[in-house]
C-alpha positions in Angstrom: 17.8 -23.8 5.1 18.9 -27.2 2.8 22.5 -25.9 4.5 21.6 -25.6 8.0 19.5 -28.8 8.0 21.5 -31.0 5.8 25.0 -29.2 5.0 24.5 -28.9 1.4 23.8 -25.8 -0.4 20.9 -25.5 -3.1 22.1 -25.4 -6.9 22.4 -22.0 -8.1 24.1 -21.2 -4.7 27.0 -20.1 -3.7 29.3 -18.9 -0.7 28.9 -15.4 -2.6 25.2 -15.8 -1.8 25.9 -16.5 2.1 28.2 -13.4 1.9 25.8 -11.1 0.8 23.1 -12.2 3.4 25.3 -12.0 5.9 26.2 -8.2 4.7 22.4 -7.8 4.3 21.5 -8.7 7.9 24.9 -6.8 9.5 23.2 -3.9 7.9 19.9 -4.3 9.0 21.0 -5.5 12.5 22.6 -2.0 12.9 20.3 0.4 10.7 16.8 -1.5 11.3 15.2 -1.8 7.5 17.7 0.6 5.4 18.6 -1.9 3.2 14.6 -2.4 2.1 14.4 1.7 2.5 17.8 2.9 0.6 19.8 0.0 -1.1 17.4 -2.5 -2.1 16.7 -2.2 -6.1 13.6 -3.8 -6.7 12.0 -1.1 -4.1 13.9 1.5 -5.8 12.2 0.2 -9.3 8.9 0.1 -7.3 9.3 3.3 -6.7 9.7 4.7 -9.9 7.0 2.4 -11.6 4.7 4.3 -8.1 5.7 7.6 -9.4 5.1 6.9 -13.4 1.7 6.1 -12.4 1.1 9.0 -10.5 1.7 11.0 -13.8 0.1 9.0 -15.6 -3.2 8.7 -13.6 -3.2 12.4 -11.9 -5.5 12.4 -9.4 -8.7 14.5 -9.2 -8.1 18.3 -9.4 -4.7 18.1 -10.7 -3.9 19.6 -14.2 -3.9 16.6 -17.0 -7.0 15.4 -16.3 -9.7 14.3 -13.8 -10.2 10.9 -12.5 -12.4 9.3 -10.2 -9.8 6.9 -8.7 -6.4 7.6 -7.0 -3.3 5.4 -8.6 -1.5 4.1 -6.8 -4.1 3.1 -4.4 -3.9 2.7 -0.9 -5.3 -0.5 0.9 -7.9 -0.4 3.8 -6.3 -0.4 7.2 -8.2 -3.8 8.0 -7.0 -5.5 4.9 -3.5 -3.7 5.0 -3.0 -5.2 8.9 -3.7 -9.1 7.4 -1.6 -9.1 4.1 1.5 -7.7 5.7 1.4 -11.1 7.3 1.6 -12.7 3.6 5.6 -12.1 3.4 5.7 -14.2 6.9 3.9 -17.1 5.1 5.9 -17.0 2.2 8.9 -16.9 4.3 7.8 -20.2 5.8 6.8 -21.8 2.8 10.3 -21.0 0.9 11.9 -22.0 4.2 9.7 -25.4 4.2 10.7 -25.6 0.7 14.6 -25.5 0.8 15.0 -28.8 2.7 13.7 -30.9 -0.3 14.9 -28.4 -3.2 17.0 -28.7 -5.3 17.0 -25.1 -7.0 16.1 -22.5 -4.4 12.3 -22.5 -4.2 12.0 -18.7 -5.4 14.1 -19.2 -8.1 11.7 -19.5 -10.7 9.3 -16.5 -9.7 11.5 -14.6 -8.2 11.3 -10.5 -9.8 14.4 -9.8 -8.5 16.1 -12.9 -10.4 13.9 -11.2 -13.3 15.3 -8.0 -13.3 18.9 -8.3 -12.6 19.6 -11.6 -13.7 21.1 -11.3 -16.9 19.8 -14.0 -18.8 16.9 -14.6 -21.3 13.6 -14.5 -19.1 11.5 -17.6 -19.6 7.6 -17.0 -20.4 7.2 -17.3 -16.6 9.3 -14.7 -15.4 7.6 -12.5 -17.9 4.2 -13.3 -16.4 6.1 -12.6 -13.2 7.3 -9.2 -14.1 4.5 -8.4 -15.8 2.5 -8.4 -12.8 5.4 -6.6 -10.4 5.2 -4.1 -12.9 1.7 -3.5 -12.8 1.3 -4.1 -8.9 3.8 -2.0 -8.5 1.8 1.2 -10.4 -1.0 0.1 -8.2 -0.1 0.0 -4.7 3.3 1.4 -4.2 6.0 -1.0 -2.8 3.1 -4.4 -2.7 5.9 -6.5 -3.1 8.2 -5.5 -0.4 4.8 -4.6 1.7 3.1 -8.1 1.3 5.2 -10.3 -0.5 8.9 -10.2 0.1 10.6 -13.2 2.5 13.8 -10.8 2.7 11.6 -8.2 4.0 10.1 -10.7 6.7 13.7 -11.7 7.6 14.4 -8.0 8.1 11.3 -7.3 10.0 13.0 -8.0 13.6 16.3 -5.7 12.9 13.7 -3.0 13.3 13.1 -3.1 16.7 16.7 -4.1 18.0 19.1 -1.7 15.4 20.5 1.3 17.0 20.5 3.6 14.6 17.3 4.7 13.2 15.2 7.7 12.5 13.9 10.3 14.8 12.3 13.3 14.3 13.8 16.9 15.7 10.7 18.1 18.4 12.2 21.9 17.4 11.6 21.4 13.7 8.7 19.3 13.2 5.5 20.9 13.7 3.5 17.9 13.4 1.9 18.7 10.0 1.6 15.0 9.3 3.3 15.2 6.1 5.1 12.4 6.5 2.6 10.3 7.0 1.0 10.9 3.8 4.6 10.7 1.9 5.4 7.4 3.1 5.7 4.6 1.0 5.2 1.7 3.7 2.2 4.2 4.5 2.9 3.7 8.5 0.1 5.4 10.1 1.1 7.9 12.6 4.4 8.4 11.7 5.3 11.1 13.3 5.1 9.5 16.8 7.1 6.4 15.7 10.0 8.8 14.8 10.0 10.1 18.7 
């Protein structure tokens, strides 16, 4: 934003940056979210962190053990339609941000900085990761869900990208197992697909 507005580029950035947004977005633009589905690797790591818990915390019934709760949890439809709206905020705020910064405004808190940054993580980052860690065994995929301005950015490549998925009418026999398998837990999932 600090380039578009004033023509200089934050500290910590570089053309490289640039390139890979622009990569990021031709992506998106022509497979709707597969970067945030397939390439992205803090939602692969959320994944994974979702699946320890699951063995960790079996549910009910299962073999290790019986608890009363499911882990990860799932959030209320009401309360799931409102926090999606959290990564649009955060997008504005970053955006709002930039024009003054002189670091990029994530930079600090940023788990993806965190994780694949290389460098010694400062106290905050460790609070930061920390939490993404143990969000992430909660809810599966909060941050790209509620919290992630990429994923906001990305949001509108959805509807305009021309290849996506689409479910095969002679194979699916709408057992709604998809539904309950995805990880952005889209309700109805099955019709979407059509």
């Amino acid at each position: 934003w600090s380039y578009v507005v004033k023509g200089e580029t934050l500290e910590t950035t570089s053309p490289i940056n640039f390139s890979v947004l622009l990569g990021v977005l031709g992506v998106s633009l022509l497979a709707g979210r597969a970067f945030c589905g397939w390439m992205c690797p803090v939602g692969t790591l959320q994944d994974l962190l979702a699946n320890l818990s699951t063995s960790l915390f079996p549910r009910a019934g299962q073999k290790r053990g019986k608890f009363p709760f499911n882990i990860p949890f799932s959030i209320s439809k009401h309360n799931d339609r409102w926090l999606r709206s959290l990564k649009y905020l955060i997008l504005g705020i970053v955006l709002l941000a930039s024009i003054r910064a002189i670091y990029p405004p994530l930079h600090r808190i940023c788990p993806a900085r965190g994780l694949f940054s290389f460098q010694s993580p400062t106290p905050l980052i460790w609070n930061v990761l920390i939490t993404f860690a143990v969000t992430s065994m909660l809810n599966r995929r909060l941050w790209c869900k509620y919290l992630c301005p990429l994923g906001a950015v990305l949001a509108p490549f959805n509807k305009i990208s021309p290849l996506r998925l689409v479910s095969n009418p002679d194979h699916c026999s709408n057992c709604q197992r998809c539904d309950a398998a995805c990880p952005m837990e889209i309700e109805d999932l099955t019709n979407h697909l059509r």
